[in-house]
C-alpha positions as YAML, in Angstrom:
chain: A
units: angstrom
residues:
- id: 1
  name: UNK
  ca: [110.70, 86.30, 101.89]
- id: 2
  name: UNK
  ca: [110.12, 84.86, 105.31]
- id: 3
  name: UNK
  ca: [107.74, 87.10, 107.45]
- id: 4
  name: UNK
  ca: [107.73, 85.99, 110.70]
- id: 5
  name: UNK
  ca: [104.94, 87.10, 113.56]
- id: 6
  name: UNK
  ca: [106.67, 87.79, 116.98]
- id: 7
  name: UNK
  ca: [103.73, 89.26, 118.69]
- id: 8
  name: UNK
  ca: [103.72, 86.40, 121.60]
- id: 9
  name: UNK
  ca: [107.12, 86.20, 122.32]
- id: 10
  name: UNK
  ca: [107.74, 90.34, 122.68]
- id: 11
  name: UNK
  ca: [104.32, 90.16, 124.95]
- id: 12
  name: UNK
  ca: [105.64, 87.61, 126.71]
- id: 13
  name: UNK
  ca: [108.89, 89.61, 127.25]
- id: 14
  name: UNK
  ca: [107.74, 92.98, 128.28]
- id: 15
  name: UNK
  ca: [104.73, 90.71, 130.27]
- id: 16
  name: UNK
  ca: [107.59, 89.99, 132.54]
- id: 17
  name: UNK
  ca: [109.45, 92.75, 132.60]
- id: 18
  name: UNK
  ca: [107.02, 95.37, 133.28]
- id: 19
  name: UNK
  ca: [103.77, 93.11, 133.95]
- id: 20
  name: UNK
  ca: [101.96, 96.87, 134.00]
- id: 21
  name: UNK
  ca: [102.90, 98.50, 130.57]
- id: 22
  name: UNK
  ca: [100.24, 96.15, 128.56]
- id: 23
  name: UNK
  ca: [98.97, 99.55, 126.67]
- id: 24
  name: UNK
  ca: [99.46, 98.02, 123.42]
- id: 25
  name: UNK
  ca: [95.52, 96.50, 121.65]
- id: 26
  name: UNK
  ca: [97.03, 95.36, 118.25]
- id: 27
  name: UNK
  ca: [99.57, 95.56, 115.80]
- id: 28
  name: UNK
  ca: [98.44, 95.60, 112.06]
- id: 29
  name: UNK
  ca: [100.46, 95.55, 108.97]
- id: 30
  name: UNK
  ca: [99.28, 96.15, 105.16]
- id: 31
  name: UNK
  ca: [101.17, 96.47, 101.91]
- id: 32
  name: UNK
  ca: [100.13, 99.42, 99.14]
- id: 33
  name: UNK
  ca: [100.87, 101.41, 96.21]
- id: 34
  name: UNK
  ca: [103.00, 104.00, 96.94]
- id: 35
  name: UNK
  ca: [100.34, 106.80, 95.74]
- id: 36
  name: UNK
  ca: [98.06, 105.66, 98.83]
- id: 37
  name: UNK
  ca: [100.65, 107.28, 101.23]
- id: 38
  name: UNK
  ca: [99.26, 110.32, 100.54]
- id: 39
  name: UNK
  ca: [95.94, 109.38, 100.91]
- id: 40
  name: UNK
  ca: [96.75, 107.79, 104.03]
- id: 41
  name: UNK
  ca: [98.56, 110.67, 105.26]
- id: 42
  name: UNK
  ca: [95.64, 113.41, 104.41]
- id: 43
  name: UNK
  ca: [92.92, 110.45, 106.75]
- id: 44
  name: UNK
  ca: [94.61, 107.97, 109.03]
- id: 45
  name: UNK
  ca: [91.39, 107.97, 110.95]
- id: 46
  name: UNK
  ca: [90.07, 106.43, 108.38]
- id: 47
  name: UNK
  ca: [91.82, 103.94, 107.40]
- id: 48
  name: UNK
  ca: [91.98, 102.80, 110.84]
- id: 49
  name: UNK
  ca: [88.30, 102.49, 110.90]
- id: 50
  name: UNK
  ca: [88.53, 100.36, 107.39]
- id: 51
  name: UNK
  ca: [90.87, 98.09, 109.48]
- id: 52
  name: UNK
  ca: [88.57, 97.96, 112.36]
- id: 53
  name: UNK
  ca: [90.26, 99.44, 114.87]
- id: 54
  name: UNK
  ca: [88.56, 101.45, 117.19]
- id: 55
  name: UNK
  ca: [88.85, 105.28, 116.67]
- id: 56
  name: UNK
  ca: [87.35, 108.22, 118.45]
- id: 57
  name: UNK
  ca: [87.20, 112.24, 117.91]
- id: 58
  name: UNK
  ca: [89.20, 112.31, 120.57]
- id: 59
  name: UNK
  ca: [92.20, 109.61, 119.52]
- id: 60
  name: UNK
  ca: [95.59, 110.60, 118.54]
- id: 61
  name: UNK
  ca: [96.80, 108.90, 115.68]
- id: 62
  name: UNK
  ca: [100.57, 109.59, 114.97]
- id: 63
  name: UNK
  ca: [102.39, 109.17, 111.62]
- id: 64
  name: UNK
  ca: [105.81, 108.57, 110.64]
- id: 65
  name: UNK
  ca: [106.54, 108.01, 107.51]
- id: 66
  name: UNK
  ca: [110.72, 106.21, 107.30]
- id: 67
  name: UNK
  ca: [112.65, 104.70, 104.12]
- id: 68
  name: UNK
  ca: [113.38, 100.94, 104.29]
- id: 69
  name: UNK
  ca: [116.95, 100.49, 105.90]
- id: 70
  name: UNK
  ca: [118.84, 100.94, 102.74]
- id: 71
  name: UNK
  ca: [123.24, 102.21, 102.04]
- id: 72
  name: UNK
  ca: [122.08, 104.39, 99.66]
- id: 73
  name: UNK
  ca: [119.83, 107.45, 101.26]
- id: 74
  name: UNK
  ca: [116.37, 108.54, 99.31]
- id: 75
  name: UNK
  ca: [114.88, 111.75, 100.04]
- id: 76
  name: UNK
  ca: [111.34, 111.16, 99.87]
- id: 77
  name: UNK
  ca: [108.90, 113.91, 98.20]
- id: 78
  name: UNK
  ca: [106.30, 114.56, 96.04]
- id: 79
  name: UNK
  ca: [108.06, 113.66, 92.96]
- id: 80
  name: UNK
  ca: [109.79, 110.54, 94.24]
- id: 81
  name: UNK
  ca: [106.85, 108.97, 95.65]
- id: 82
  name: UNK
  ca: [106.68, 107.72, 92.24]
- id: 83
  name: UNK
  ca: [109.81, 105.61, 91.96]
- id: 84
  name: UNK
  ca: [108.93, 103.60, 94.93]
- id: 85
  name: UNK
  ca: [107.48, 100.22, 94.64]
- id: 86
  name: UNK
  ca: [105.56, 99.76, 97.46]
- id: 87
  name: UNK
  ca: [104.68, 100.98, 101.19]
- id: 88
  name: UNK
  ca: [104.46, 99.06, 104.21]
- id: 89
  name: UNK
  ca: [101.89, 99.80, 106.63]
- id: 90
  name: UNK
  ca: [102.17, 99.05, 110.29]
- id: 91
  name: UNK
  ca: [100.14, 99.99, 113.16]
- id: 92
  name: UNK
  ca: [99.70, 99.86, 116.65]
- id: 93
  name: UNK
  ca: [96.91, 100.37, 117.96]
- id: 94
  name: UNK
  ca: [96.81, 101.30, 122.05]
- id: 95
  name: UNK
  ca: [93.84, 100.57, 124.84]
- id: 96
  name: UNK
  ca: [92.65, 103.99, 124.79]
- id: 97
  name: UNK
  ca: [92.20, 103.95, 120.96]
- id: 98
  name: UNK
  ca: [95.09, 106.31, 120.23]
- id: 99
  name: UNK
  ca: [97.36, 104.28, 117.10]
- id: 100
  name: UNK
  ca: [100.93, 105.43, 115.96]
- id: 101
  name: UNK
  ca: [100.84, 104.58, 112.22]
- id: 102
  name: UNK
  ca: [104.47, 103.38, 110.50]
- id: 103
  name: UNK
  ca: [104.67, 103.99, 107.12]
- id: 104
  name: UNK
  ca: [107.68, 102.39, 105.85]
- id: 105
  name: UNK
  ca: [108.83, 103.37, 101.98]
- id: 106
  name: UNK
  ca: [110.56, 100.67, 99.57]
- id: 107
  name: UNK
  ca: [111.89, 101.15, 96.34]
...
């Protein structure tokens, strides 16, 4: 598996398309055991600050939690978090310390 970092080229992009919209600090991405969801999910805050990335009382941190683009659909609950194989983390991380976090599900 290739992964490929495109962080330049999309700044670059939206740089010149809208040279005002640069809201957007960092991007992060991680890879864990599907029981750390949960974890995740009950603290985002603090995972963020594990990463590093600035957090305040006052930021909003946003989850969404989506399966991996797959045919076959997988309701995701409780007892089916433990038939995945992994989660992928991503998040972005904004200027005035609010993050959206991406948690992305693979079986």
């Amino acid at each position: 598996m290739e992964i490929q970092d495109d962080t330049d080229a999309l700044r670059k992009l939206f740089a010149e398309m809208n040279p005002d919209s640069g809201e957007v600090e960092s991007v992060h991405r991680a890879e864990l055991d599907p029981e750390m969801a949960l974890a995740l999910m009950a603290n985002p805050k603090a995972a963020l600050k594990a990463m590093n990335i600035p957090v305040s009382t006052e930021s909003r941190v946003d989850l969404t939690m989506k399966n991996r683009a797959d045919r076959a659909t997988m309701e995701l609950g409780f007892t089916s978090v433990a038939r995945l194989r992994r989660i992928i983390i991503i998040v972005i991380h904004y200027r005035n310390c609010d993050a959206d976090i991406i948690i992305i599900a693979t079986r």
